[in-house]
C-alpha positions as a Markdown table, in Angstrom:
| # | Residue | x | y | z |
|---|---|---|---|---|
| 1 | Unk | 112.2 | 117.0 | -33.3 |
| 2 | Unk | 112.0 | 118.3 | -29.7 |
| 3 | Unk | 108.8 | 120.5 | -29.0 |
| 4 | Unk | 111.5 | 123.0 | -28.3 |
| 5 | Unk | 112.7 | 122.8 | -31.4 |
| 6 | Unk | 109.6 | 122.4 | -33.4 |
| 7 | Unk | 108.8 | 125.8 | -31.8 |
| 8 | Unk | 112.0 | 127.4 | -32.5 |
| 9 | Unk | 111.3 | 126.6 | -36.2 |
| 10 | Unk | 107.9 | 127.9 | -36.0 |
| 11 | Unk | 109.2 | 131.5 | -34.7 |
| 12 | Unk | 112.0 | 131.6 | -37.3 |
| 13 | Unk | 109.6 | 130.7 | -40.2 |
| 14 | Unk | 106.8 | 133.9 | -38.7 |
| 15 | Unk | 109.7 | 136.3 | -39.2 |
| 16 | Unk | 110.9 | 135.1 | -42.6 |
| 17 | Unk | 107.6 | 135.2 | -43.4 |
| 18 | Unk | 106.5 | 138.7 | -41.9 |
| 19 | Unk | 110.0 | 140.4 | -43.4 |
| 20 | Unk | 109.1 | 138.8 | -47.0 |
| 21 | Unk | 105.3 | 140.2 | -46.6 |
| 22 | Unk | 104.2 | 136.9 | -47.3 |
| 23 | Unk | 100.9 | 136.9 | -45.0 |
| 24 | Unk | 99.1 | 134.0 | -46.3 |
| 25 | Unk | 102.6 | 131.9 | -45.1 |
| 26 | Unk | 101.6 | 133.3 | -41.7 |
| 27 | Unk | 98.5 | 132.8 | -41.4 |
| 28 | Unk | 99.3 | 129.0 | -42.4 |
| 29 | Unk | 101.3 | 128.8 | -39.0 |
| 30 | Unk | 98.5 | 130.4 | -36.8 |
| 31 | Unk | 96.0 | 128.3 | -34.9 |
| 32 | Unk | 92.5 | 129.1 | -36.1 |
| 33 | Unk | 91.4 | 130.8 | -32.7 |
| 34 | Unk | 95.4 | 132.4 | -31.9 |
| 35 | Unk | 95.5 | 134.9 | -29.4 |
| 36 | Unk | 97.2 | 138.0 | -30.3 |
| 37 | Unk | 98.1 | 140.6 | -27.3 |
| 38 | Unk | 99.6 | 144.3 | -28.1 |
| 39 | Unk | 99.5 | 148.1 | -27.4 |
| 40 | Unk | 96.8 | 148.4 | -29.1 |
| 41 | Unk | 95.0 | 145.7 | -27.0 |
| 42 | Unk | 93.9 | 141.9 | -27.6 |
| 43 | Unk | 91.8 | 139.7 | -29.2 |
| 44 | Unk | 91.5 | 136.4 | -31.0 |
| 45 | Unk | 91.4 | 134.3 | -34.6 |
| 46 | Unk | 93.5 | 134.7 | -37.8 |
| 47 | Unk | 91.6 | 138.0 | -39.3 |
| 48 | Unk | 92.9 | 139.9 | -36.4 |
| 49 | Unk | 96.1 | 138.4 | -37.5 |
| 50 | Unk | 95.6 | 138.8 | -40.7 |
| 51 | Unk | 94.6 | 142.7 | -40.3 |
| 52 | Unk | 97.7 | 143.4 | -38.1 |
| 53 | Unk | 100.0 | 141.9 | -40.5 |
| 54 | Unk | 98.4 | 144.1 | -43.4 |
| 55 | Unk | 98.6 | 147.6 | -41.2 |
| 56 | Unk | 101.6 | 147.3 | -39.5 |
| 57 | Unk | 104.4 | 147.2 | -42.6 |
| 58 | Unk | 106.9 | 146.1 | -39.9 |
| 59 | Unk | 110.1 | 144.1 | -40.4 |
| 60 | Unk | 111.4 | 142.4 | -37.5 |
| 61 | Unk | 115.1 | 140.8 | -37.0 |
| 62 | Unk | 115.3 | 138.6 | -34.1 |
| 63 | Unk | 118.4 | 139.5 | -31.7 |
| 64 | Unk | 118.2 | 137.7 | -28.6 |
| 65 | Unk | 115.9 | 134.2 | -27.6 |
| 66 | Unk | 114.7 | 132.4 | -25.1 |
| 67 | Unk | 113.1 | 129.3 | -25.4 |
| 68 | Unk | 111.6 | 126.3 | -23.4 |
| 69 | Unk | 109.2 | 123.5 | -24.2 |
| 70 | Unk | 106.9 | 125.6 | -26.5 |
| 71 | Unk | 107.3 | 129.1 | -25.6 |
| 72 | Unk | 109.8 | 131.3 | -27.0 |
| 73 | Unk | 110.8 | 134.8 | -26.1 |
| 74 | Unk | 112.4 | 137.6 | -29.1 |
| 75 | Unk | 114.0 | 140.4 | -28.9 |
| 76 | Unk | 113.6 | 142.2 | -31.8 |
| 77 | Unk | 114.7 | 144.8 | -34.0 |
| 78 | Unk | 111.3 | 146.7 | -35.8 |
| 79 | Unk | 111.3 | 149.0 | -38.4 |
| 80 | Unk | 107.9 | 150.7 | -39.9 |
| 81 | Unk | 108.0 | 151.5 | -43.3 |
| 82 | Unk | 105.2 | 154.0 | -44.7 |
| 83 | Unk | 103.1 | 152.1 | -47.5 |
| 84 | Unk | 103.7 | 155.0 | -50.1 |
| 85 | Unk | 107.3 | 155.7 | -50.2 |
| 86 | Unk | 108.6 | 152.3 | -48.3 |
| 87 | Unk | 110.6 | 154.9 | -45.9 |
| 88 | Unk | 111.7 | 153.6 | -42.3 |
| 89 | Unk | 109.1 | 155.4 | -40.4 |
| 90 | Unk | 110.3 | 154.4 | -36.8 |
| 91 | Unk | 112.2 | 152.0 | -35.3 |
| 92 | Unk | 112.0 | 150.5 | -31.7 |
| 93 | Unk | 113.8 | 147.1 | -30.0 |
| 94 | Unk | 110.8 | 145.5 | -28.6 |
| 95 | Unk | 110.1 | 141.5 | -27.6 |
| 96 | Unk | 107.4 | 139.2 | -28.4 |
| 97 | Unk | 106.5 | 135.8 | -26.9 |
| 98 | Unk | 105.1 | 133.1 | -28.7 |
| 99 | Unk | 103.4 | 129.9 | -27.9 |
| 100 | Unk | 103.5 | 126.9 | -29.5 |
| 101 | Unk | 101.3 | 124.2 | -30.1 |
| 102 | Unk | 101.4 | 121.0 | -32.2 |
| 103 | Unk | 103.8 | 123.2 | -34.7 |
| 104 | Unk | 100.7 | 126.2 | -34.8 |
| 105 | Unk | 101.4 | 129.6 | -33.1 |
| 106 | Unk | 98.7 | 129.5 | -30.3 |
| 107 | Unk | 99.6 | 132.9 | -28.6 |
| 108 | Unk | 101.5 | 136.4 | -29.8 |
| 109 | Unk | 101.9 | 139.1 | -27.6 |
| 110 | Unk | 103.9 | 142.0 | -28.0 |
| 111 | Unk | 105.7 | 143.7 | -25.1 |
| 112 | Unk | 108.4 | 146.7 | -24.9 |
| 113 | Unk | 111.1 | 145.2 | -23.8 |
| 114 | Unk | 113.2 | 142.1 | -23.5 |
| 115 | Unk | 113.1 | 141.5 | -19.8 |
| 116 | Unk | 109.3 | 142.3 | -19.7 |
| 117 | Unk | 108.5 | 140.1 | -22.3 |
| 118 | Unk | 110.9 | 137.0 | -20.4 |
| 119 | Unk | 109.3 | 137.8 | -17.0 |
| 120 | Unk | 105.8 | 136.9 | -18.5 |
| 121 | Unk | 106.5 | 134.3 | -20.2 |
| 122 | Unk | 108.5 | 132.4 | -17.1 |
| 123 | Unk | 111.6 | 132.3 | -18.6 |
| 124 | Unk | 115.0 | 133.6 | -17.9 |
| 125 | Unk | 118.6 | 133.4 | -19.1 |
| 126 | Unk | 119.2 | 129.8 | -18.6 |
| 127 | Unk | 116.3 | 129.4 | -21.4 |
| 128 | Unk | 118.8 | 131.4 | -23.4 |
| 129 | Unk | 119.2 | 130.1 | -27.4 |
| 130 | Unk | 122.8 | 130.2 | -29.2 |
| 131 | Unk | 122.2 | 131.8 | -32.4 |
């Protein structure tokens, strides 16, 4: 398997994962020391991680990718739910990038919007990923 696809994997498996509120199946694709980058601000390791997962009660369908080597780029569809009732809360199209290392998420970071997110990471259309 290509790193590229190795990675591709690794993003698709986060987001079944995170949707199915299974956090323990994310943590087990998070490098020990992952960086994880936000609105709310950065830091490091899998309790930060771990912590976000818990709080933010977020589902998140990938729309559009781009991927090279090991970094990968998602547009996504969010939805907050509110712990209590499990109603939609908010809902926002936002973009992460991810990086991948040795099939462990290394980096996350959160950005609001697609071409933002692509622009970081160094990628750009011809990166695109057929779904």
């Amino acid at each position: 398997m290509s790193i590229k696809h190795e990675a591709l994997a690794v993003v698709a498996a986060f987001h079944e994962h995170l949707n199915a509120k299974e956090t323990d199946k994310i943590l087990d694709l998070a490098a020990e020391d992952i960086r994880i980058g936000g609105p709310r601000g950065s830091g490091t390791g899998k309790d930060l991680l771990r912590e976000w997962v818990g709080r933010a009660n977020v589902t998140m369908i990938p729309q559009r990718i781009l991927a090279r080597d090991g970094v990968v780029v998602v547009e996504q569809r969010a939805e907050w739910r509110s712990p209590a009732t499990g109603a939609i809360t908010g809902s926002q199209t936002l973009a992460s990038v991810f990086r991948i290392d040795s099939g462990k998420i290394i980096a996350l970071a959160r950005y609001g919007g697609f071409g933002e997110a692509a622009n970081k990471a160094g990628l750009d259309e011809d990166d695109a990923v057929e779904s």
